[in-house]
Structures are given as structure tokens and as C-alpha cells.
DRENMIPA-873468 format. One line per 2 residues: number of its first residue (from 1); their letters; for each residue x, y, z of C-alpha. Coordinates in pm, 1 decimal. Layout:
// residues N
NUM = a = X,Y,Z; ...
END
This chain:
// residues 441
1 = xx = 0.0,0.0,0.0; 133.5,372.8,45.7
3 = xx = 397.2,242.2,288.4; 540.2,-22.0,26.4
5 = xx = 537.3,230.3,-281.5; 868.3,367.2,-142.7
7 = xx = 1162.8,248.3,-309.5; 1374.2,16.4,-112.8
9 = xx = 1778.9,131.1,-57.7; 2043.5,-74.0,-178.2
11 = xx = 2146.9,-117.6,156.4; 1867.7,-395.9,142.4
13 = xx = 1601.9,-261.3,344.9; 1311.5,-429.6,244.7
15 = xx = 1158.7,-790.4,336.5; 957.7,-1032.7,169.3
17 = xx = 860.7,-1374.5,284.8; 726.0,-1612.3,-12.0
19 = xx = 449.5,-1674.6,-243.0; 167.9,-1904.3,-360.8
21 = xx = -1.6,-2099.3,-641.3; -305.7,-2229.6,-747.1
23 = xx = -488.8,-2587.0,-715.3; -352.2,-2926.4,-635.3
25 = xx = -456.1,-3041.8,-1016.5; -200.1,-2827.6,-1169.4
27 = xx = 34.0,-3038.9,-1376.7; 337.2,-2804.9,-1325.4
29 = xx = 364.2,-2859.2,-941.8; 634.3,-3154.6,-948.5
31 = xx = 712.4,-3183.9,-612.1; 694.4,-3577.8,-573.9
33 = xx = 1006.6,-3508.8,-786.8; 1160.2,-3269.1,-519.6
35 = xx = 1313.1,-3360.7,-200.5; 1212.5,-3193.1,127.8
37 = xx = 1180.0,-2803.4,100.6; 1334.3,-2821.1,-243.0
39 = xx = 1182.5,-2634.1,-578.2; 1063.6,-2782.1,-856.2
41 = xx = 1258.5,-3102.6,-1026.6; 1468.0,-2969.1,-1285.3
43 = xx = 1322.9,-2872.3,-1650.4; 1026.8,-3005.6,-1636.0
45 = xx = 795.9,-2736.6,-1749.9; 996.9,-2663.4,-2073.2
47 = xx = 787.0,-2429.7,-2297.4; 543.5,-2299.5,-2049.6
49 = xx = 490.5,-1951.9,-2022.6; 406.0,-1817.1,-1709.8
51 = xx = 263.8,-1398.7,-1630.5; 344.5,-1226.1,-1306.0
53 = xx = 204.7,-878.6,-1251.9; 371.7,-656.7,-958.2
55 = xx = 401.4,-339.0,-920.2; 768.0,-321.2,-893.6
57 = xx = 1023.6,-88.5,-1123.0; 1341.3,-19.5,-1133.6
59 = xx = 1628.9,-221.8,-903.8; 1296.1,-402.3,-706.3
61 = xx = 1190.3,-529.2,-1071.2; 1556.6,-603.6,-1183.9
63 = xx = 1636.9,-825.3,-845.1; 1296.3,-977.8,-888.6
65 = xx = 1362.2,-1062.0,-1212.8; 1679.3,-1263.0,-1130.1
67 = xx = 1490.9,-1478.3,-900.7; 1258.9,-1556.4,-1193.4
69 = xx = 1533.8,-1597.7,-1412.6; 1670.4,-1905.0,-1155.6
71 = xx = 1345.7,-2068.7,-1198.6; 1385.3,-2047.8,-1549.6
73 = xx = 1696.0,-2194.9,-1576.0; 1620.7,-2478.6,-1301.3
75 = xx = 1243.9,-2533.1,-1473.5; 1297.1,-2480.6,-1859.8
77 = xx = 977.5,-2221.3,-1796.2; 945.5,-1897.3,-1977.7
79 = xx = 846.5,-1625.7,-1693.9; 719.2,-1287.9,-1812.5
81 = xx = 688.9,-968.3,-1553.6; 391.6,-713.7,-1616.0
83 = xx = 458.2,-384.4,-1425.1; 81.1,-260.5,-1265.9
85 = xx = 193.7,62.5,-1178.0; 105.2,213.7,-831.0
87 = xx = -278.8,165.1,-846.9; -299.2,-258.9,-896.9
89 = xx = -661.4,-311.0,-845.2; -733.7,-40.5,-1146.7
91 = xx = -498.5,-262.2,-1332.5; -566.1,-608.0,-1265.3
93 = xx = -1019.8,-503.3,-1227.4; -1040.3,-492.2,-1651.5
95 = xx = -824.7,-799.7,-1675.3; -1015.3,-991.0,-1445.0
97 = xx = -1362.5,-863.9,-1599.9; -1200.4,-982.9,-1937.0
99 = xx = -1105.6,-1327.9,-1855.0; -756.7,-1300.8,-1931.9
101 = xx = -555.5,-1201.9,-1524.9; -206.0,-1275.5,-1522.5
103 = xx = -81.0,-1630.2,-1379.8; 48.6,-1473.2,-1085.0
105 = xx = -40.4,-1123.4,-964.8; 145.3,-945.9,-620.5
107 = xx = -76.3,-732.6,-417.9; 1.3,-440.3,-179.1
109 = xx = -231.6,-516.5,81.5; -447.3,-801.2,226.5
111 = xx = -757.8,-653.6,165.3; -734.3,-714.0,-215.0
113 = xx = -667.7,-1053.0,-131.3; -1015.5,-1052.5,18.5
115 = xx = -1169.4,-889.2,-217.2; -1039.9,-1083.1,-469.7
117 = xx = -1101.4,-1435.9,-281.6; -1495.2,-1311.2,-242.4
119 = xx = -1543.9,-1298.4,-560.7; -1396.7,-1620.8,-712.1
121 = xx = -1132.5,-1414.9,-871.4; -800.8,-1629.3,-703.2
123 = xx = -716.3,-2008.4,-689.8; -676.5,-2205.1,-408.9
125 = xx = -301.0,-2280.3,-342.8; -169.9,-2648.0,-413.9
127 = xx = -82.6,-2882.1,-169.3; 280.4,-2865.7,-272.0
129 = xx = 231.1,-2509.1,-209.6; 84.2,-2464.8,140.8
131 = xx = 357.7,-2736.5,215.1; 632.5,-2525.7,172.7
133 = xx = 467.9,-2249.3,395.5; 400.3,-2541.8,671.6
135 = xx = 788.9,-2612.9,655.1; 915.0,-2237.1,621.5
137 = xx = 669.3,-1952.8,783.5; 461.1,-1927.5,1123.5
139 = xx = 74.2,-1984.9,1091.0; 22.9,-1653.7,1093.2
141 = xx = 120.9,-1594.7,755.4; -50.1,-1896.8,609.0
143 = xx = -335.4,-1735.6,815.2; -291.2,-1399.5,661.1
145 = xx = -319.0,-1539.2,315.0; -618.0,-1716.5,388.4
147 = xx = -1030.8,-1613.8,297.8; -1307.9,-1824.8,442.8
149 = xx = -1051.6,-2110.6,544.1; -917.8,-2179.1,197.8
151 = xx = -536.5,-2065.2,172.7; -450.0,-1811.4,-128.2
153 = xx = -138.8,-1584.6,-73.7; 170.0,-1536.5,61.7
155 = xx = 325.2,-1203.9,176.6; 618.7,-1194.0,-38.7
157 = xx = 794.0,-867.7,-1.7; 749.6,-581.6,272.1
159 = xx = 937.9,-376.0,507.2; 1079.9,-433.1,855.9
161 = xx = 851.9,-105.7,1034.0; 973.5,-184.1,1424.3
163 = xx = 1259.5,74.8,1425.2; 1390.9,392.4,1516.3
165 = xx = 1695.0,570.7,1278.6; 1883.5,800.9,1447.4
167 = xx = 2196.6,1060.2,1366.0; 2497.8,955.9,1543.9
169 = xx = 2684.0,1282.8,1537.9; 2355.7,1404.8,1756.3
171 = xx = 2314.7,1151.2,2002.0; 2684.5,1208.4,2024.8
173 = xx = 2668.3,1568.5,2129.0; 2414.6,1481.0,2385.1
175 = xx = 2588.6,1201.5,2493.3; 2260.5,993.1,2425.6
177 = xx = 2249.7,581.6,2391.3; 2003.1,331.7,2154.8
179 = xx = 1788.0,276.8,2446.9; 1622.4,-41.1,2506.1
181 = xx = 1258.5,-3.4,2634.2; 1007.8,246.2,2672.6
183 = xx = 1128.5,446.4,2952.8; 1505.1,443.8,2854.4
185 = xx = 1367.0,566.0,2516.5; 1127.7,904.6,2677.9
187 = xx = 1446.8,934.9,2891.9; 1658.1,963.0,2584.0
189 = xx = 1451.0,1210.7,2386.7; 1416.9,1385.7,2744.9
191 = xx = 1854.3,1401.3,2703.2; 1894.3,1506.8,2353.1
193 = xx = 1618.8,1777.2,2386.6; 1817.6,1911.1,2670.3
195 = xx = 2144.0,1937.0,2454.7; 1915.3,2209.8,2263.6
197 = xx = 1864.5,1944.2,1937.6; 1457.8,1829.7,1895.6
199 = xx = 1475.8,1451.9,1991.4; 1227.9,1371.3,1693.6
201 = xx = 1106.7,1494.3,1335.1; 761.0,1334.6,1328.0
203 = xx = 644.0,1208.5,957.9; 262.4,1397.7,1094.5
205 = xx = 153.4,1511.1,706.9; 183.5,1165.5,666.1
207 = xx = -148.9,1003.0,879.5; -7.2,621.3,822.7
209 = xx = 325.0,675.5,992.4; 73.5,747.4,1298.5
211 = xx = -29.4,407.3,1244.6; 268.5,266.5,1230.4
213 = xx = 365.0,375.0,1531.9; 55.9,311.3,1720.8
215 = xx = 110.5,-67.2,1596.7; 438.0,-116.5,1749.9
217 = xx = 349.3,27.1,2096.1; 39.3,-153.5,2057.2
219 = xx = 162.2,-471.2,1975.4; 431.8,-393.4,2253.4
221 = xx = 228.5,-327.9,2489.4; -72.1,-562.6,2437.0
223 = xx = 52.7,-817.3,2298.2; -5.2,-1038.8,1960.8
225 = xx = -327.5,-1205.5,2037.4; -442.6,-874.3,2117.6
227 = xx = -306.9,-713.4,1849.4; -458.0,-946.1,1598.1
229 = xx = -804.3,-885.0,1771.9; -770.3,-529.4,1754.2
231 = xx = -680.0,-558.7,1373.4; -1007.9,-718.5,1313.7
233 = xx = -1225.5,-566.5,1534.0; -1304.4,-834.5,1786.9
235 = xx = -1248.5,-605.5,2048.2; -1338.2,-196.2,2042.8
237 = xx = -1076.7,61.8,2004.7; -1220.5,198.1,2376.4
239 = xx = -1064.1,-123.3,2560.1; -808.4,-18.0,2766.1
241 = xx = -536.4,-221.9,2612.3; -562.6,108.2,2362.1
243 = xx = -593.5,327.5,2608.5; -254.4,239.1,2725.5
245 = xx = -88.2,227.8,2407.9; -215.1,608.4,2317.8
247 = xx = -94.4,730.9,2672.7; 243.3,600.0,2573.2
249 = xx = 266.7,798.2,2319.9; 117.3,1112.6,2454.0
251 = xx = 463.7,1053.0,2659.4; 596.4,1175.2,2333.6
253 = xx = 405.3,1370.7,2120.7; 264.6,1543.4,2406.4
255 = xx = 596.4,1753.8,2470.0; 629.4,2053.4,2238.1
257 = xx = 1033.9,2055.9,2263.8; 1035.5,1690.8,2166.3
259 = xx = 901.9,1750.9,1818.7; 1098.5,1952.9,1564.5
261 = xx = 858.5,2283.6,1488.4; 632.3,2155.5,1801.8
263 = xx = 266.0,2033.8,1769.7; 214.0,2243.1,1424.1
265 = xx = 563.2,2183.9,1237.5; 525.0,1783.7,1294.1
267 = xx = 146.5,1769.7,1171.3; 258.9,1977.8,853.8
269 = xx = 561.3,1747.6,767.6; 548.8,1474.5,507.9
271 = xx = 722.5,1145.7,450.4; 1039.3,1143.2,345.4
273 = xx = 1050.0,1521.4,479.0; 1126.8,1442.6,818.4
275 = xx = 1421.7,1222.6,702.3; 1568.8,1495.3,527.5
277 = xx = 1527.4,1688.2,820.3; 1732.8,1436.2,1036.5
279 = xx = 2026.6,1363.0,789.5; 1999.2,1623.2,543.9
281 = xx = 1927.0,1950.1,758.2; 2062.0,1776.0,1066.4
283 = xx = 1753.7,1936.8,1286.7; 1623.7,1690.6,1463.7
285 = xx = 1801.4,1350.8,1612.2; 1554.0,1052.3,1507.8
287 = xx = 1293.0,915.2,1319.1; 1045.5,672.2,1360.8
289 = xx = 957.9,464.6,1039.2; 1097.0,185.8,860.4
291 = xx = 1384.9,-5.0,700.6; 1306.3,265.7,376.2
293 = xx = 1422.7,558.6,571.6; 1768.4,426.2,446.3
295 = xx = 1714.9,545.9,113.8; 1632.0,920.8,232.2
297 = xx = 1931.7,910.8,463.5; 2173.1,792.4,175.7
299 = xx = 2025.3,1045.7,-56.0; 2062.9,1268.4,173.1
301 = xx = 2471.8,1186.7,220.0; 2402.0,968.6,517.6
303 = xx = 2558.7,666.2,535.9; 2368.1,356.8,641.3
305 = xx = 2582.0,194.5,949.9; 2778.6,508.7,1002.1
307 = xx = 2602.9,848.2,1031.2; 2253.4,700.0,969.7
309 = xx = 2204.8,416.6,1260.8; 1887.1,251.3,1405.7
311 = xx = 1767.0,98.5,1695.2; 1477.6,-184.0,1731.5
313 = xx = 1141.4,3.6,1854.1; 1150.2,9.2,2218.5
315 = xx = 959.4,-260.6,2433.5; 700.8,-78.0,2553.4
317 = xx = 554.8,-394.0,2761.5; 638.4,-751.3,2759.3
319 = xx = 651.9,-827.9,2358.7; 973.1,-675.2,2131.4
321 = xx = 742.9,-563.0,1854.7; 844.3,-648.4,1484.0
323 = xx = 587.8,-520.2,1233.9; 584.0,-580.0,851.7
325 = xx = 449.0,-458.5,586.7; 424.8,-576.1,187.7
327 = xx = 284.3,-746.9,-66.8; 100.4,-1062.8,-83.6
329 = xx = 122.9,-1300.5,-437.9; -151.6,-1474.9,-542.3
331 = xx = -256.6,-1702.4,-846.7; -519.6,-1585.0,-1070.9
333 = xx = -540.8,-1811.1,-1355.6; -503.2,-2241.0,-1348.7
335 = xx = -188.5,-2213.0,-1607.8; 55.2,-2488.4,-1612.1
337 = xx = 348.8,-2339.3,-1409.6; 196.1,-2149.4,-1131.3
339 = xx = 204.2,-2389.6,-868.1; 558.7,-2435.0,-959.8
341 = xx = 688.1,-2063.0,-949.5; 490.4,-2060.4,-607.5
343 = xx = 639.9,-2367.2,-493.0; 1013.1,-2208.1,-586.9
345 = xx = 935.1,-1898.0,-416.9; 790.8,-2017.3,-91.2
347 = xx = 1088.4,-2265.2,-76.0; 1428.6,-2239.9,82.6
349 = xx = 1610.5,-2246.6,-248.5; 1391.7,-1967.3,-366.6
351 = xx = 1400.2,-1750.7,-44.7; 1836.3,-1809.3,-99.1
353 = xx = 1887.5,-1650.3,-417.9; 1675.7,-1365.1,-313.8
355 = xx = 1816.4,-1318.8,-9.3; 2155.0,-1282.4,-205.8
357 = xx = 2051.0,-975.9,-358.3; 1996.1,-623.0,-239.3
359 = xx = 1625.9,-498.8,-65.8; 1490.5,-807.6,38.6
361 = xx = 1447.6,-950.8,395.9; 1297.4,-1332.2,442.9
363 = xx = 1126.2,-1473.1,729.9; 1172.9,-1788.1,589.9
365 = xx = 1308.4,-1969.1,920.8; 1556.7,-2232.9,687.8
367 = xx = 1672.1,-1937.1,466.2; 1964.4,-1848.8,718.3
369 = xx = 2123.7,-1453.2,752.9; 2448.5,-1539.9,572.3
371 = xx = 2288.6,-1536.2,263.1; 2216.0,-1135.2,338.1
373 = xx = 2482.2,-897.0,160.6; 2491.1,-663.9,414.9
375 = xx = 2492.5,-615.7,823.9; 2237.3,-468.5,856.2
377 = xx = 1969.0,-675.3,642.6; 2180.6,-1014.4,842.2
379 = xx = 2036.9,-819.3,1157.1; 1690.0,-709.6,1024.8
381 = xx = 1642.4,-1051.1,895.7; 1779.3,-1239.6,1229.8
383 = xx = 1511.0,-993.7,1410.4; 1203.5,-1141.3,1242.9
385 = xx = 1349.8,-1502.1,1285.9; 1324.7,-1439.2,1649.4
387 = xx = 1057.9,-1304.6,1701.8; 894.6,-1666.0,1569.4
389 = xx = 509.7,-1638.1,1628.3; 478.5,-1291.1,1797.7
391 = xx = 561.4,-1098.1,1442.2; 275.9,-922.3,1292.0
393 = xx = 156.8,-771.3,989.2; 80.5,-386.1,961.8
395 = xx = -257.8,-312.5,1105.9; -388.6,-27.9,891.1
397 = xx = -308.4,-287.9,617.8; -575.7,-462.4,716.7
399 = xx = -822.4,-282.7,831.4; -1129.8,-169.8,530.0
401 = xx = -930.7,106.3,379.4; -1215.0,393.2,488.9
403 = xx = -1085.0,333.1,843.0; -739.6,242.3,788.2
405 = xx = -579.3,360.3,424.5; -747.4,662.6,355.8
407 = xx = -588.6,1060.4,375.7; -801.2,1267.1,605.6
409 = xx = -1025.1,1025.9,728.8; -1048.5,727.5,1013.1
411 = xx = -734.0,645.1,1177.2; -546.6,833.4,985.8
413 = xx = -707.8,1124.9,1066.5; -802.6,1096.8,1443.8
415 = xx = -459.2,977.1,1496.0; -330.1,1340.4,1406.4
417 = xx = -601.4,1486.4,1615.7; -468.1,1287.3,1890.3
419 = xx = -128.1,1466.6,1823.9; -263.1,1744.9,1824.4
421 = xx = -408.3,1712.8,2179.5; -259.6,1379.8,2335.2
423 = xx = -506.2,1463.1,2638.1; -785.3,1360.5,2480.8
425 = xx = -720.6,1010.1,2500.0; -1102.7,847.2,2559.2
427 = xx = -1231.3,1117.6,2293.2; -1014.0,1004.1,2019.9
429 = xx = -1072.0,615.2,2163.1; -1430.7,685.4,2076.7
431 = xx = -1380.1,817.1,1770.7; -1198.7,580.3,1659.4
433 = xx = -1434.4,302.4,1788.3; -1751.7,494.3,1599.1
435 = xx = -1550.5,510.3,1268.1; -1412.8,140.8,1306.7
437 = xx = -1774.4,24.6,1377.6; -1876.3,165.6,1041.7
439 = xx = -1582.7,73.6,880.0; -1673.8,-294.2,941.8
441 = x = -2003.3,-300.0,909.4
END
């Protein structure tokens, strides 16, 4: 969604986990000819042509395209990308409606899964498939790609969003530390502010940075079963769980000198703005958002690792959050070769020769961190290995986007009211609850 549209730095600061297929009658799914988490036997689907659609350009569509090139070699299988631009359901809708999707399409957000599952639009993934997601992934993603209790998508790509980027040289001159929970981290901002620099430039303009970092105190502080409630409205955004959560961050947002330009400047600043305005204007000493703020900082002269360094988002209970976001592949059409490219990308051997190239992050528990070219995507990706069943997939994501995707409405918006007053804490609870309520209904 608007979170994954930014492109990844070639420091390798994106994720992905792996993908899907189609039913169990496909003929190109030859995994009684593979051995344990393996791919597809060797050329056995020569002359089959096989469509993805992403919307991925550039070095994301160049990297992808050497994974499919593997497949082709190990397959004999012809793989052709389609590029969807930004807005996929406008390009996939008159495809579908024709009769003629692409093999394979990659959404932005879950909800298009949905949508698309509801109305008979995706296939069912193959045995062989949902095998290689048994073997490699928690439940929770097999859940996430699920409708009605039929399994149809994998998130394949998305971005690590628990962390905090910070400029060295400023911490420095406050003589400031990464701290390590919640009230080393207020404590922090409390030190830098006091060394005259503002501890934070706040992405406000931007309402789903809000979310994201309501999500990681959330899930912090509440915990994943919780947090998975909350995401689909089995409990009301006036349970206290969310009371605590916004009171945490009131212990933020609700200090003036913590926020570069105060209350105003941080509601009228836009993402990547504010990560300029770390790195390139050197105004402020951190940001909250994800692995993506890399590419800002290096455009910005900032080198990843050196002047442009992040911490995990601070515990703010018992759980060390780790939220993703991304895209989610499906199979649209019963071609021969679906299954298989699903099979190879879900797999071990797939996740490998991704994970070899720059601005991608795995999950995949077998794929191990070595294969990473970089520190800090060996760390990022070590991070979501360990956090095992308690990682969780961006909550706006999920929610109908009138509540959680849309500019100037729902969360979004009520989230930047609560910045703008953090003491109205039950108001903007029941605000949120009346909005989610319709939202869902």
C-alpha cells in the first residue's frame, strides 16, 4: 500500500517472505520429484509460459527478475513480468472482468486478497504449495493469506517497520544511547532535547506513519493475540489495552520541545520530509519509520551503518514488537506453471537466491542470515526469525481502507487529532471506535 510504494535502498532494506499458487490439479507442481523443502525437479515445465504482474520498477523489478530468471533456468519455464503501476486493483479489475488475469499477480495489501477471494477471482493454493509455507513460515502468515478457510497468498515482499533511525553525530553531542525499552527511550529524547537538538522529526503530514507507530506500541504493549483482535475488530478501540498504548505515546508527542517545529511543524511534515530533516538539515536527532528511511538518509549523504544508525522500537511492555508490511502473491489463472513458481518462491532455495541480492528480507526460518549482503539486512532478517510467532503484519493494512488507508479520514485522521491534543485520550478512543464500527459494518 502507500507504505510499500517507497523504493527500497540498496542497503537492502526491504523484506519479503514467499508466495503461492493455485490448485492441487495443476500439472506443473512436481514436487513428488523434489526432495524436502526443495523447488521444482529440474526442466520439467519446458515451454510454459508463465505472467506475473507486480508493481515493482526499477532495481525491485531487476532483483525480482533474477529470481525468476533461476526458476527459469532450473524449470525450462518462460516467466514474463507485467509492471501494474502504483494503483494494482485499477490494473488487474479490466483484466479480471475480461477473462484473461495474469498467472500470478502481487498485491500491496491483504484486503485485495479478500476482495479478490470473495469474488472467485483467485485459486486455491496447491498442496505442494501450502507445504512449503508449513515447513518455512509461522501460521500466521498462512493465516494472513487465507479467505473463508481456503489458503490463497503469501506475503512476499514488505518492510521491517519496528525501528527507530537516528543521527549519530547528535546523540553524540548529547551524549545519548540506543535505548532499550520504553522508559530508557522518553528518557533519551528527554537528554537530547536538553542538549538544545529536537529529539524527533515526526512524519505527521503523513497520517499512516501514525499508524505505524501506534502498531508497534500496541503490539508492545498488548501483545499479539491482542493485536490481531484489535486488527479485526473483535475487540473496540475503547478497551483499555488502547488506552494504554495512546498514553504511551502522549509521553511523546505530548511535549512541544520533543518535536521539531512543536505540535504544528510535525502535523505539517510529510514522509520522506522528516528524514531529510534528520540527515539532510541535521535538525532533529531521530525518526520513527521503517527499514526505507535508508534510502532518504543515503540520498541525503548519510551513510547507512555510520552516520545514519537505528535501533529496534523500544519494548514498551512484555513483547519486542516487529511489524511488517508488503505485498502478498496470489494465483489468478489455473496455467501450467503457477504452482511451480509458487512452490520455488515459498521454498528455501527460492528464499536463498533472493536473499543474495539487495532490498529483500525473508522470514523464511531455513533461509539463514548469511545469505544477506549486508549487516544490517543479516540483523533485520535475524530480528524477524526471532521473534517466531509474535511478528505481525501492519494493522492499517488490514483494516477496510475507509478506516485504515485513507488521507483525512479514520485512523489516519483521528490519529493526528490525537497529536494534536494527546489529552484527549477516551475522545479520540471513541472516535476511533464509531468510525471502526462503520468501517466494518
Amino acid at each position: 500500500m502507500r507504505k510499500s510504494v517507497i523504493t527500497m535502498t540498496t542497503a537492502g532494506l526491504a523484506l519479503a517472505l514467499a508466495a503461492c499458487g493455485g490448485q492441487s490439479g495443476d500439472a506443473a507442481s512436481p514436487s513428488a520429484a523434489a526432495s524436502g523443502s526443495s523447488a521444482p525437479a529440474a526442466k520439467t515445465l519446458d515451454g510454459v509460459k508463465i505472467e506475473v504482474a507486480a508493481k515493482w520498477t526499477g532495481a525491485e523489478q531487476a532483483n525480482f527478475e533474477q529470481v525468476l530468471k533461476a526458476f527459469e533456468a532450473k524449470t525450462g519455464a518462460k516467466v514474463t513480468y507485467a509492471s501494474t503501476g502504483e494503483d494494482t486493483g485499477a490494473y488487474l479489475g479490466p483484466r479480471i472482468q475480461g477473462g484473461n488475469p495474469p498467472d500470478i499477480a502481487i498485491l500491496p495489501q491483504p484486503g485485495l486478497l479478500q476482495q479478490y477471494a470473495k469474488d472467485g477471482s483467485l485459486k486455491e493454493l496447491a498442496p505442494e504449495v501450502q507445504k512449503q509455507l508449513d515447513d518455512n513460515y509461522t501460521p500466521y502468515w498462512k493465516e494472513l493469506g487465507s479467505a473463508d478457510g481456503k489458503v490463497y497468498g503469501v506475503l512476499m515482499k514488505a518492510a521491517h517497520k519496528s525501528l527507530v533511525w537516528y543521527r549519530d553525530q547528535a546523540f553524540q553531542d548529547a551524549g545519548a544511547q540506543p535505548p532499550t525499552n520504553w522508559d530508557e527511550f522518553v528518557k533519551t529524547a528527554q537528554t537530547i532535547a536538553d542538549s538544545g537538538t529536537p529529539p524527533f522529526a515526526l512524519c505527521g503530514a503523513s497520517g499512516w506513519t501514525l499508524t505505524d507507530l501506534f502498531e508497534n506500541v500496541y503490539l508492545s504493549s498488548a501483545g499479539p493475540e491482542n493485536y490481531t483482535k484489535l486488527s479485526k475488530h473483535e475487540i473496540p478501540w475503547t478497551d483499555p489495552s488502547v488506552t494504554t498504548a495512546l498514553e504511551k505515546i502522549g509521553q511523546l508527542v505530548g511535549k512541544k520541545e520533543f518535536l521539531l517545529g512543536d505540535t504544528s511543524g510535525a502535523l505539517q511534515t510529510d514522509f520522506p520530509t522528516c528524514v531529510t530533516q534528520v540527515y539532510g538539515q541535521d535538525k532533529a536527532a531521530m525518526v520513527i519509520e521503517a527499514d526505507f528511511v535508508g534510502t532518504t538518509a543515503e540520498e541525503s549523504k548519510a551513510k547507512v551503518g555510520e552516520e545514519a544508525k537505528y535501533f529496534p522500537f523500544p519494548k514498551a511492555g512484555d513483547t519486542e514488537p516487529v511489524v511488517l508490511g508488503g505485498d502478498i502473491a496470489v494465483v489468478m489463472k489455473e496455467s501450467k506453471g503457477a504452482m511451480a513458481l509458487m512452490e520455488f518462491l515459498a521454498s528455501k532455495e527460492g528464499g536463498e537466491v533472493w536473499a543474495k541480492l539487495p532490498g529483500y528480507l525473508s522470514p523464511n526460518r531455513n533461509v539463514s542470515p548469511d545469505n544477506y549482503p549486508s549487516e544490517l539486512t543479516k540483523k533485520l532478517a535475524q530480528t524477524i526469525v526471532s521473534a517466531g510467532e509474535a511478528v505481525r503484519y501492519d494493522m492499517s493494512d488490514l483494516a477496510p481502507s475507509a478506516f485504515g488507508g485513507t488521507d483525512g479520514k479514520g485512523e489516519w485522521k483521528l490519529l493526528q487529532d490525537f497529536v494534536r491534543d494527546p489529552s484527549k485520550v477516551k475522545d479520540i478512543q471513541e472516535k476511533l471506535e464509531a468510525e471502526a464500527k462503520k468501517a466494518w459494518t
